[in-house]
N, CA, C and O of each residue as an XYZ file, in Angstrom:
720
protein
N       0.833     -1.186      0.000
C       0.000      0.000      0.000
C       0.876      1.248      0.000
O       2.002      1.255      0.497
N       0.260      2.391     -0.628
C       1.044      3.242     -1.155
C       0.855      4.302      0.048
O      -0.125      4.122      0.771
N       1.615      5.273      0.296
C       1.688      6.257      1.427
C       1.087      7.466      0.849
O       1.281      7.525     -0.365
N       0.381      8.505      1.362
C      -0.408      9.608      0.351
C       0.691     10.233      0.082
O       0.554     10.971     -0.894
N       1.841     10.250      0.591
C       3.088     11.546     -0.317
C       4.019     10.524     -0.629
O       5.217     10.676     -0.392
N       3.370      9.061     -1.358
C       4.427      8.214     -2.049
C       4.584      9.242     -3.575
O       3.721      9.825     -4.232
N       6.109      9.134     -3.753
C       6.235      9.592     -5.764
C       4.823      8.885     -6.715
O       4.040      7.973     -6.453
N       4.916      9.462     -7.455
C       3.877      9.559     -8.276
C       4.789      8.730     -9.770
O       5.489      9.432    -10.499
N       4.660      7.489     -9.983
C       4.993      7.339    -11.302
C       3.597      6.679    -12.222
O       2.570      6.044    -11.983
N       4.224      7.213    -13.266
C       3.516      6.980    -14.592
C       4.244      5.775    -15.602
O       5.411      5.685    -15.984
N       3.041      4.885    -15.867
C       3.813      3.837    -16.482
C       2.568      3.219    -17.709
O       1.462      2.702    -17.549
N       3.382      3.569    -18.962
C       2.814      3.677    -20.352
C       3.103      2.457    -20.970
O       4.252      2.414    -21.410
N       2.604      1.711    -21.099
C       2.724      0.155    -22.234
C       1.798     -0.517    -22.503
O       0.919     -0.898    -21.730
N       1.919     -0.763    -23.804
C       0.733     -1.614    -24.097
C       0.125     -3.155    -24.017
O      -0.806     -3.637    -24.662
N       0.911     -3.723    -23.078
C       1.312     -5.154    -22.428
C       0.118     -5.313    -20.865
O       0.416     -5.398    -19.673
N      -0.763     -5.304    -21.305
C      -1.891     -4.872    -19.803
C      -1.233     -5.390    -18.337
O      -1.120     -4.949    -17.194
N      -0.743     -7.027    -19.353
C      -0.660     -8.000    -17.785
C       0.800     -7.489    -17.409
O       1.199     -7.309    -16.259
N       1.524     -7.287    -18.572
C       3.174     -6.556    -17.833
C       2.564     -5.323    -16.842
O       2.769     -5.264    -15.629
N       1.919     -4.537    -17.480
C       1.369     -2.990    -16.441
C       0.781     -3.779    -15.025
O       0.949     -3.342    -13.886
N       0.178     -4.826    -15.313
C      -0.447     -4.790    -14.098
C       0.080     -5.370    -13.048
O      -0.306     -5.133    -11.903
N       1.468     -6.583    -13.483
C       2.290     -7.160    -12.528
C       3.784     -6.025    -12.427
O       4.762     -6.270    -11.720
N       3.641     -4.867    -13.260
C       4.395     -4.110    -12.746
C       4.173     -3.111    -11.940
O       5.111     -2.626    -11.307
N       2.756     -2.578    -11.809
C       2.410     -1.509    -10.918
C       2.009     -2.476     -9.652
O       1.839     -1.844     -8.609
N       1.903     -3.313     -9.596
C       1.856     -4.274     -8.115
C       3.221     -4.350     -7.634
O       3.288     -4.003     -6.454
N       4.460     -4.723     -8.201
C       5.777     -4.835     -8.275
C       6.194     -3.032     -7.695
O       6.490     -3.060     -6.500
N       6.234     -2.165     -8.057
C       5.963     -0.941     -7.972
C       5.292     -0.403     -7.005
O       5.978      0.287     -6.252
N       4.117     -0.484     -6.746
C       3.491     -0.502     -5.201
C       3.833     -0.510     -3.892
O       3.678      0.221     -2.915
N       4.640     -2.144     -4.301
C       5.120     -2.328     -3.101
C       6.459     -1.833     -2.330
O       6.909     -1.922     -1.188
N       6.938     -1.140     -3.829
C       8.119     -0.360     -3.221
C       8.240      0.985     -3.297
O       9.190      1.663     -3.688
N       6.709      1.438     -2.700
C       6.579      2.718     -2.218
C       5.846      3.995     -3.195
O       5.357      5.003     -2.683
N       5.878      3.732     -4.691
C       5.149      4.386     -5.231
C       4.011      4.389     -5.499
O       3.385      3.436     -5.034
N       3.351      5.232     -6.193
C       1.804      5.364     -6.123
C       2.025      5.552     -7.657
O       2.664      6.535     -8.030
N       1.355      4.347     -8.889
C       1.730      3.904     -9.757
C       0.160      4.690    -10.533
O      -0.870      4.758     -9.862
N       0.209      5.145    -11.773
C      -0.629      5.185    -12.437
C      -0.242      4.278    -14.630
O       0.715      4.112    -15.387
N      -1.410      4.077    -14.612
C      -1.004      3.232    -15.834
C      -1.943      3.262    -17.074
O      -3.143      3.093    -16.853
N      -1.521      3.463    -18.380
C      -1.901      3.636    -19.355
C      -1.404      2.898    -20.566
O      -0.226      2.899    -20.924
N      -2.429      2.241    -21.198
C      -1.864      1.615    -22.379
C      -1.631      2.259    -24.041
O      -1.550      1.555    -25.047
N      -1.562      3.598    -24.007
C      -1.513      4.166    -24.931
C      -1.602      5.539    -24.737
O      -2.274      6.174    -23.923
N      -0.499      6.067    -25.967
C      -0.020      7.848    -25.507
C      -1.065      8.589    -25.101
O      -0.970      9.425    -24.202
N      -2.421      8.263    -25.904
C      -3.008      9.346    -25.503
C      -4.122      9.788    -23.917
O      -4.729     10.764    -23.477
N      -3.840      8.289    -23.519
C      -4.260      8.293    -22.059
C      -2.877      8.387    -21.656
O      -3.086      9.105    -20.678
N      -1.734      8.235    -21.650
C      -0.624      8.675    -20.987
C      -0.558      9.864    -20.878
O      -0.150     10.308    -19.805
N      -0.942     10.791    -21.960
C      -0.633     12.205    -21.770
C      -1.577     12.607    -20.743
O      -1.126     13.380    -19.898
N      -2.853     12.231    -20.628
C      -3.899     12.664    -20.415
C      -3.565     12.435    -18.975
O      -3.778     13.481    -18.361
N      -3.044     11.305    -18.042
C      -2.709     11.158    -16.993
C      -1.651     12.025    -16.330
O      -1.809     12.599    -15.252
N      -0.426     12.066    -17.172
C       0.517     13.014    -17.061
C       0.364     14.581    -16.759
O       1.190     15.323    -16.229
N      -1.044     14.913    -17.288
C      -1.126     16.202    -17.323
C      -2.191     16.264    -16.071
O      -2.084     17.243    -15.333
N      -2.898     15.591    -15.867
C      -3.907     15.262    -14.196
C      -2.525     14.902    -12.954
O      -2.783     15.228    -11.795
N      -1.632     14.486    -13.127
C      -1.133     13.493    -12.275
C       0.424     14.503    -11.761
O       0.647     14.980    -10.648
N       1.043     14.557    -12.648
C       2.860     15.690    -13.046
C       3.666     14.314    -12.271
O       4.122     14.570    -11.157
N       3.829     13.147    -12.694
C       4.468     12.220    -11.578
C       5.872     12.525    -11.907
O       6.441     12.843    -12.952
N       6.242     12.337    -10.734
C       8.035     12.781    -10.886
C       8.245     11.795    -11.763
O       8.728     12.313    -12.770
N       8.084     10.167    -11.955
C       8.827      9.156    -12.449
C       8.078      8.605    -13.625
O       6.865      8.755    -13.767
N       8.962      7.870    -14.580
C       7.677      7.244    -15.559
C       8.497      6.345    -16.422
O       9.532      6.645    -17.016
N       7.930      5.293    -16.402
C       8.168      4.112    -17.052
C       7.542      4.283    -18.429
O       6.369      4.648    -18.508
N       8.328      4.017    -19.609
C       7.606      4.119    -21.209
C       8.082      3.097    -21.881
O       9.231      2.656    -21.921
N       7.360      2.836    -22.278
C       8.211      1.352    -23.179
C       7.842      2.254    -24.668
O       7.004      3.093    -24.999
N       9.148      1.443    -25.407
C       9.828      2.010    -27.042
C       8.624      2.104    -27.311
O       7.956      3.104    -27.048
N       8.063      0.785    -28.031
C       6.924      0.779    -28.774
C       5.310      0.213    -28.011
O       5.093     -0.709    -27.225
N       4.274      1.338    -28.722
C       2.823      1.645    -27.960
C       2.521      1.303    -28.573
O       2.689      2.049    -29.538
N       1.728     -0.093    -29.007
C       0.978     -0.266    -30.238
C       1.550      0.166    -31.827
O       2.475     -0.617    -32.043
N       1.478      0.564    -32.346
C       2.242      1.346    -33.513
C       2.896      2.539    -33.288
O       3.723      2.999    -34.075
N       2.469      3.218    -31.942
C       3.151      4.897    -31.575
C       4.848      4.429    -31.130
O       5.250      3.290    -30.892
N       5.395      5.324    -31.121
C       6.687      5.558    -30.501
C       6.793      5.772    -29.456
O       6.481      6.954    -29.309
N       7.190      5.139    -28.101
C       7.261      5.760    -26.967
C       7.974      7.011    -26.746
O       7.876      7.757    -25.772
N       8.806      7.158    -27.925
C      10.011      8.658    -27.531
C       9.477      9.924    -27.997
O      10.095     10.970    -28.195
N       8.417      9.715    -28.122
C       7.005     10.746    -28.624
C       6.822     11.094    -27.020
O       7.192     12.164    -26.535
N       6.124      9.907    -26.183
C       6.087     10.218    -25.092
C       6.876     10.881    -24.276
O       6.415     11.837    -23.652
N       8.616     10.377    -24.087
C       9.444     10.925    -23.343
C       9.169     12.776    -23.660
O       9.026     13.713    -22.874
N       9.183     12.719    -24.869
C       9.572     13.989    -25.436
C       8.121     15.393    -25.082
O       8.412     16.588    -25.033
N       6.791     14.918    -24.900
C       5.756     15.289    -24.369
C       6.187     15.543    -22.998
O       6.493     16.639    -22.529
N       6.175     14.118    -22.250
C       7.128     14.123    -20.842
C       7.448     15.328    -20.399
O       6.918     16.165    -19.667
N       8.774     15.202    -21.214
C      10.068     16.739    -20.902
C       9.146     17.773    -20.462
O       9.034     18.340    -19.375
N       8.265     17.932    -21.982
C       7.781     19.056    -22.236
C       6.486     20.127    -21.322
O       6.095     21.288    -21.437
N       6.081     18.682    -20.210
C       5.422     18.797    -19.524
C       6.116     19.403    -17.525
O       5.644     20.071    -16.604
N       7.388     18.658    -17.784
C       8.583     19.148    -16.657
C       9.526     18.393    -16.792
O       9.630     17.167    -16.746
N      10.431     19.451    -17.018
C      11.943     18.594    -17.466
C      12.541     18.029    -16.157
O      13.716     17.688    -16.290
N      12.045     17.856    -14.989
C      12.210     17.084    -13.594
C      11.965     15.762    -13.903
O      12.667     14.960    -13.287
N      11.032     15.236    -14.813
C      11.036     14.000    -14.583
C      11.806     13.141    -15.026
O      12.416     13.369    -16.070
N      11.976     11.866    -14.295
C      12.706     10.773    -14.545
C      12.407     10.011    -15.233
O      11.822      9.051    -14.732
N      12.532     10.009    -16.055
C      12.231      8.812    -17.227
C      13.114      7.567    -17.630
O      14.322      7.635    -17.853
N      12.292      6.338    -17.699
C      13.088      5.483    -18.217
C      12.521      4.688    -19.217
O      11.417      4.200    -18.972
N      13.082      4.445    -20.355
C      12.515      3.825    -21.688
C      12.399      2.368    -21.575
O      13.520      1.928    -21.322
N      11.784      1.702    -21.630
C      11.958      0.088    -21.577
C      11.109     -0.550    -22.827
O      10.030     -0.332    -23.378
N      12.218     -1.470    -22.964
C      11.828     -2.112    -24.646
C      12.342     -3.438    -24.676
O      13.170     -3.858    -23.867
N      11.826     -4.130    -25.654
C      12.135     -5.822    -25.984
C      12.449     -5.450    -27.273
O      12.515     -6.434    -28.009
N      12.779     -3.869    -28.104
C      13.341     -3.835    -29.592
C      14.460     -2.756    -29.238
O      14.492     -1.728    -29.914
N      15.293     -2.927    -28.307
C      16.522     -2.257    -28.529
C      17.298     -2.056    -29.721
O      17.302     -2.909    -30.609
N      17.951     -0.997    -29.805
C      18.476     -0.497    -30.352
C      19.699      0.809    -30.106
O      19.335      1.395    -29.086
N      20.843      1.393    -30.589
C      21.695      2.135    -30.027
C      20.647      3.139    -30.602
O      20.070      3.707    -29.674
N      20.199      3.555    -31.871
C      19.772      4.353    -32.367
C      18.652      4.766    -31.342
O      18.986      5.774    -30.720
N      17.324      4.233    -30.963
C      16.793      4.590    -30.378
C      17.452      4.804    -28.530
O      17.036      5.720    -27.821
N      18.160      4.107    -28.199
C      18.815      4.742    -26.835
C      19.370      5.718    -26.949
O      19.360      6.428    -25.944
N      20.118      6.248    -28.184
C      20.904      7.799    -28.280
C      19.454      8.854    -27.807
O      19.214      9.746    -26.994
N      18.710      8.062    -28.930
C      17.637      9.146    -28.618
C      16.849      9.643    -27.639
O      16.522     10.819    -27.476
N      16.498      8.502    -26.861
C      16.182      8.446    -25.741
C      16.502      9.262    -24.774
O      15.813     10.163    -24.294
N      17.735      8.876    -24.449
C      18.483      9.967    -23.733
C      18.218     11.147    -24.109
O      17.402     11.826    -23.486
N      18.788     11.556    -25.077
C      18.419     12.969    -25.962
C      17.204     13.694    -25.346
O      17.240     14.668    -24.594
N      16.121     13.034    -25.806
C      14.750     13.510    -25.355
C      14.650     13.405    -23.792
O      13.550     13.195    -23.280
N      15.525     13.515    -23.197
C      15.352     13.492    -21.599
C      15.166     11.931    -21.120
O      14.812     12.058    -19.948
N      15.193     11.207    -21.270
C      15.010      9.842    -20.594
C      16.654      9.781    -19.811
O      17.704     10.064    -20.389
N      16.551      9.440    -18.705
C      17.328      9.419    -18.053
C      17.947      7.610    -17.993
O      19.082      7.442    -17.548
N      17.430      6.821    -18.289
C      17.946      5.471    -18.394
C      17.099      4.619    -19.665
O      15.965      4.898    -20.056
N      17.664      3.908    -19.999
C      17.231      2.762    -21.213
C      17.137      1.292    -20.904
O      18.067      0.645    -21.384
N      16.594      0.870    -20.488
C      16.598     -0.414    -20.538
C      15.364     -1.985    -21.191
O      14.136     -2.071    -21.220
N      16.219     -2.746    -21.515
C      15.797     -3.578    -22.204
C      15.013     -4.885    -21.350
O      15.372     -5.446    -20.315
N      13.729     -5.140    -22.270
C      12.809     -6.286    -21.083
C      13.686     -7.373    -21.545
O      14.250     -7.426    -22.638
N      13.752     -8.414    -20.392
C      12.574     -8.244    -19.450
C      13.842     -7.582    -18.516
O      15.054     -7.780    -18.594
N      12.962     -6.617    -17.500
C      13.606     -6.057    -16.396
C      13.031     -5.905    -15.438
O      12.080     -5.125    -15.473
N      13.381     -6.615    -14.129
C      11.964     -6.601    -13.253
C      12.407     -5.416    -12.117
O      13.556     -4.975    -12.095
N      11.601     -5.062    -11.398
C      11.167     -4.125    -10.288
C      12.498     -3.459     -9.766
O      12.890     -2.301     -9.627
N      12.943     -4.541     -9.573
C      14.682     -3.844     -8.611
C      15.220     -3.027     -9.660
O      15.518     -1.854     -9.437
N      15.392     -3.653    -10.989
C      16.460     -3.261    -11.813
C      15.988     -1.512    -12.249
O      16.655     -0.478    -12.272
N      14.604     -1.786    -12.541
C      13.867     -0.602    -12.772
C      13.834      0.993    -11.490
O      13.791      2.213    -11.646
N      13.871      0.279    -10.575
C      13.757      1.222     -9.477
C      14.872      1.468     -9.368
O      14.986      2.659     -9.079
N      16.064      0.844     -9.463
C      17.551      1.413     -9.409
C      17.557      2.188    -10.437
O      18.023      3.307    -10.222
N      17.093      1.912    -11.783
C      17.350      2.809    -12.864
C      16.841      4.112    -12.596
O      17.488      5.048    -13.065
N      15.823      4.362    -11.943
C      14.993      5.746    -11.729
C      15.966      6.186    -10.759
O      16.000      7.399    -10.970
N      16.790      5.940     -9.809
C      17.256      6.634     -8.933
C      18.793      6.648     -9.330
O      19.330      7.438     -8.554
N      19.443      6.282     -9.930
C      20.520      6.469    -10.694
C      20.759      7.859    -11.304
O      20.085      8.411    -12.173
N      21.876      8.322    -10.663
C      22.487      9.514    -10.918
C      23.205      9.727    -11.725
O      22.940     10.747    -12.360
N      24.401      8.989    -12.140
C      25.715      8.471    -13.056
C      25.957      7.580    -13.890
O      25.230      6.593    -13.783
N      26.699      7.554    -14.676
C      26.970      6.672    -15.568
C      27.508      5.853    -14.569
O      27.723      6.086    -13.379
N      27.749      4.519    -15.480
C      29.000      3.499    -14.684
C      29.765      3.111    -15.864
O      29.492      2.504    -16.899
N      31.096      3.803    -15.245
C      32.537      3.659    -16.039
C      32.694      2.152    -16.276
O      32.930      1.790    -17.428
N      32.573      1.125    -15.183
C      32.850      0.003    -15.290
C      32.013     -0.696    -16.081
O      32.732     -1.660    -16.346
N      30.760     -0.928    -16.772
C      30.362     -1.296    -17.750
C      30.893     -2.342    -18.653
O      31.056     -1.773    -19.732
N      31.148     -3.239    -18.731
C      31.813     -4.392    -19.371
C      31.718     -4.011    -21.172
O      30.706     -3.915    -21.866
N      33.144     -3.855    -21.557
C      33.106     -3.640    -23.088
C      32.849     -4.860    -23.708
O      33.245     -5.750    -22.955
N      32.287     -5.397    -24.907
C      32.049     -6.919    -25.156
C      33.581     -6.633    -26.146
O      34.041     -5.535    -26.461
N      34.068     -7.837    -26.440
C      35.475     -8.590    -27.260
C      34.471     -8.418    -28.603
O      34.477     -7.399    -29.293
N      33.793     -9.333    -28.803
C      33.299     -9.634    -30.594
C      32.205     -8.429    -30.432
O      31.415     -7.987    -29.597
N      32.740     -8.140    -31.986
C      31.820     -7.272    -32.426
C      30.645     -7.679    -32.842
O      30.475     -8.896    -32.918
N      29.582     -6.798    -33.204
C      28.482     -6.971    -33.646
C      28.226     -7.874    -34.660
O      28.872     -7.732    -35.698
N      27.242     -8.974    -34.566
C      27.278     -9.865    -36.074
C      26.481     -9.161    -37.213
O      25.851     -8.141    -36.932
N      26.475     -9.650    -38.483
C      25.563     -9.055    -39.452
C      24.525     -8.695    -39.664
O      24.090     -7.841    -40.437
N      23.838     -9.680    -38.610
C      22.218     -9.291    -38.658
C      22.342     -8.301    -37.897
O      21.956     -7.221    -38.344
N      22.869     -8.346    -36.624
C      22.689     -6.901    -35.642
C      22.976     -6.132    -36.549
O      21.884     -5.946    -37.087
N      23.757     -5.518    -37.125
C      24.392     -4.146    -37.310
C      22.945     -3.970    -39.093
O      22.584     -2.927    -39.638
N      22.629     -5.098    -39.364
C      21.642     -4.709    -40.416
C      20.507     -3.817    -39.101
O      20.153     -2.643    -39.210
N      20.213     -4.533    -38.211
C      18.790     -3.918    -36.951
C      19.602     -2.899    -36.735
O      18.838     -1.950    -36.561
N      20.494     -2.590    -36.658
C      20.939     -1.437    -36.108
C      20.722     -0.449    -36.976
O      19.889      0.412    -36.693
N      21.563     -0.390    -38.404
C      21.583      0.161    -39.248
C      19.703      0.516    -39.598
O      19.480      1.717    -39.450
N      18.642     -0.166    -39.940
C      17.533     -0.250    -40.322
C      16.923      1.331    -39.439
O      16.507      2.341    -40.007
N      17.085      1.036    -37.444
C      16.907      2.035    -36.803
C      17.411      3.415    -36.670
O      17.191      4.504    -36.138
N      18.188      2.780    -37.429
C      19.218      4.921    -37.747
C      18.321      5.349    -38.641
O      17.583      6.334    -38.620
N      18.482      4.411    -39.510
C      17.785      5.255    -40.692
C      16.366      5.688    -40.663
O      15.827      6.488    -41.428
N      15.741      4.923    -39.482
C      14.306      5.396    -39.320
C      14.194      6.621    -38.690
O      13.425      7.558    -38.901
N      15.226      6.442    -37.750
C      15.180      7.873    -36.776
C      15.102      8.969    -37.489
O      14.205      9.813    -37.475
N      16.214      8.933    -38.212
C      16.777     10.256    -39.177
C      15.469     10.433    -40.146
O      15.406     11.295    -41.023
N      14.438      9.490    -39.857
C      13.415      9.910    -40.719
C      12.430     10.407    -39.988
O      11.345     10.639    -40.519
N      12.659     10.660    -38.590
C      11.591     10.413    -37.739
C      10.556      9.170    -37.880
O       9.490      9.529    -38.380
N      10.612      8.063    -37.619
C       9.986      7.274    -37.438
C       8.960      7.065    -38.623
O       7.987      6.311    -38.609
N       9.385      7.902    -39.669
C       8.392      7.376    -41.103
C       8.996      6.405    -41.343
O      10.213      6.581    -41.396
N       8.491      4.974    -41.597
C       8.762      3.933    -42.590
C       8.771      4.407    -44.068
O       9.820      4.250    -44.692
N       7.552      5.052    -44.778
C       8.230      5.358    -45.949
C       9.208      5.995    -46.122
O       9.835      5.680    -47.134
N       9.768      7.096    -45.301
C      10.610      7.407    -45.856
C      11.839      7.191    -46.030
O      12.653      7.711    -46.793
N      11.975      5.903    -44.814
C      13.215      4.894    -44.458
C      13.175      4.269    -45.622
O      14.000      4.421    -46.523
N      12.053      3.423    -45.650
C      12.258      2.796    -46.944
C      12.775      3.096    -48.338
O      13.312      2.269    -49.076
N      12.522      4.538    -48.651
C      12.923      5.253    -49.594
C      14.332      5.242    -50.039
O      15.020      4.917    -51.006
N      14.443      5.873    -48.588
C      16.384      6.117    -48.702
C      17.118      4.794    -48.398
O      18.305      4.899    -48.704
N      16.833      3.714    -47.949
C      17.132      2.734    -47.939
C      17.466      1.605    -49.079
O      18.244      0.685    -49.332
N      16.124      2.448    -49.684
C      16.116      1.697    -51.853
C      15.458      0.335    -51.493
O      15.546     -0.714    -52.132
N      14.945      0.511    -50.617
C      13.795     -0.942    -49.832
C      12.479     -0.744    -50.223
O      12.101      0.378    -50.558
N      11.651     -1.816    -50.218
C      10.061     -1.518    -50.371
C      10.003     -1.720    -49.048
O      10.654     -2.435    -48.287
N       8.615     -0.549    -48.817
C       8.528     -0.500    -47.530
C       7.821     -1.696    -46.718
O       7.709     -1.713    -45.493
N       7.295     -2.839    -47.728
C       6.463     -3.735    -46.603
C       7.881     -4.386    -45.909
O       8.168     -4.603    -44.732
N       8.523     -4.567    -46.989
C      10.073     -5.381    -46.826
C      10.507     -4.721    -45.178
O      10.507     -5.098    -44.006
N      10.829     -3.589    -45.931
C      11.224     -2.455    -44.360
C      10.456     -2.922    -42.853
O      10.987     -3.499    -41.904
N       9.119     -2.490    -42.983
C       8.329     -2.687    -41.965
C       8.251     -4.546    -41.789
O       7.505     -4.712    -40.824
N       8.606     -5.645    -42.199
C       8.885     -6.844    -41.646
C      10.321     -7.080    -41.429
O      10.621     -8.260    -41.245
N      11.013     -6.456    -41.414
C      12.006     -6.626    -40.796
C      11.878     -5.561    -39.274
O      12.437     -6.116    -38.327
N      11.549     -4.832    -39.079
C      11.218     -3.593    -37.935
C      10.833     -4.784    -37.191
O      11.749     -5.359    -36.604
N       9.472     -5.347    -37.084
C       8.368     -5.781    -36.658
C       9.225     -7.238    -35.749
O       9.052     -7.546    -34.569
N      10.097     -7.885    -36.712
C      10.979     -8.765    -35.957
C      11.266     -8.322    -34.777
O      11.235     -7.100    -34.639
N      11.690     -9.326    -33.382
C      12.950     -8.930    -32.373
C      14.228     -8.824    -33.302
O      14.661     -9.268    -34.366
N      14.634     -7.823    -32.090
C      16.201     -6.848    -32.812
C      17.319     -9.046    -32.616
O      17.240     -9.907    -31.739
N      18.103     -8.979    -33.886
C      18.485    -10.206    -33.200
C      19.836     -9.882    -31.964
O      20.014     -8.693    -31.700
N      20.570    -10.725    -31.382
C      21.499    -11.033    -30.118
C      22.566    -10.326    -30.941
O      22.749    -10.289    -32.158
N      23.070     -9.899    -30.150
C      24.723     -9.677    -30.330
C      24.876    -10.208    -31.833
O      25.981    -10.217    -32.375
């Protein structure tokens, strides 16, 4: 049970049963959780609610979560944001950050990892560099997400500059990013 001057976080995904075993997860460690499965009840909460903290995952159904972060900011650049996704990418973590998200992390990530991320101040130098580089398919997922960014998140126009048809484009997106 939540305390009446527990933090206020906001937590946006379109995964009901993830929201709902995460704002229980969340609860119990002191915040007072509100939850929305799509931007436009996220905003709508955000702007009733101002929660210091907020959980967003990358992708909302077809929306962009970094739409959200970037609303977020725009609403008080105090808040803590953290992006959480099962389609990582460097491209979208540059951005992330960028748009004010203060941490990135990739599902699954449960409660601890998340609540450390919100209260995290610093980088960590120690960070383990990996030996092998990226394999082919990664750096194709990688490569695919630059180029979307730089388009803002149009598929056609990724596809364009890519010299791809866009269904091609958009089934490869739609995949998990592959491993290392």
């Amino acid at each position: 049970m939540t305390e009446p001057d527990s933090p206020h976080l906001l937590l946006v995904d379109d995964d009901e049963t993830f929201c709902t075993v995460l704002k229980s997860a969340l609860k119990k460690r002191g915040f007072d959780v509100s939850v929305a499965n799509d931007i436009k009840h996220g905003l709508i909460l955000a702007e009733e609610t101002e929660p210091e903290y907020a959980v967003i995952d990358l992708r909302i159904g077809h929306d962009s979560g970094l739409e959200m972060v970037k609303k977020l900011i725009s609403l008080d650049n105090n808040s803590r944001i953290i992006m959480l996704t099962g389609f990582a990418s460097i491209a979208t973590a540059v951005e992330a950050i960028k748009l004010g998200a203060i941490h990135y992390l990739t599902k699954p990530a449960n409660a601890d990892e998340i609540v450390r991320a919100l209260h995290k101040n610093q980088g960590d130098s120690s960070v383990e560099i990996k030996e092998n580089p990226l394999s082919v398919k990664r750096l194709e997922w990688e490569h695919l997400q630059t180029v979307l960014m730089q388009h803002h998140g149009n598929i056609s126009a990724a596809a364009r500059a890519l010299k791809m048809h866009r269904r091609t484009l958009q089934r490869k997106l739609d995949k998990r990013p592959v491993k290392e």
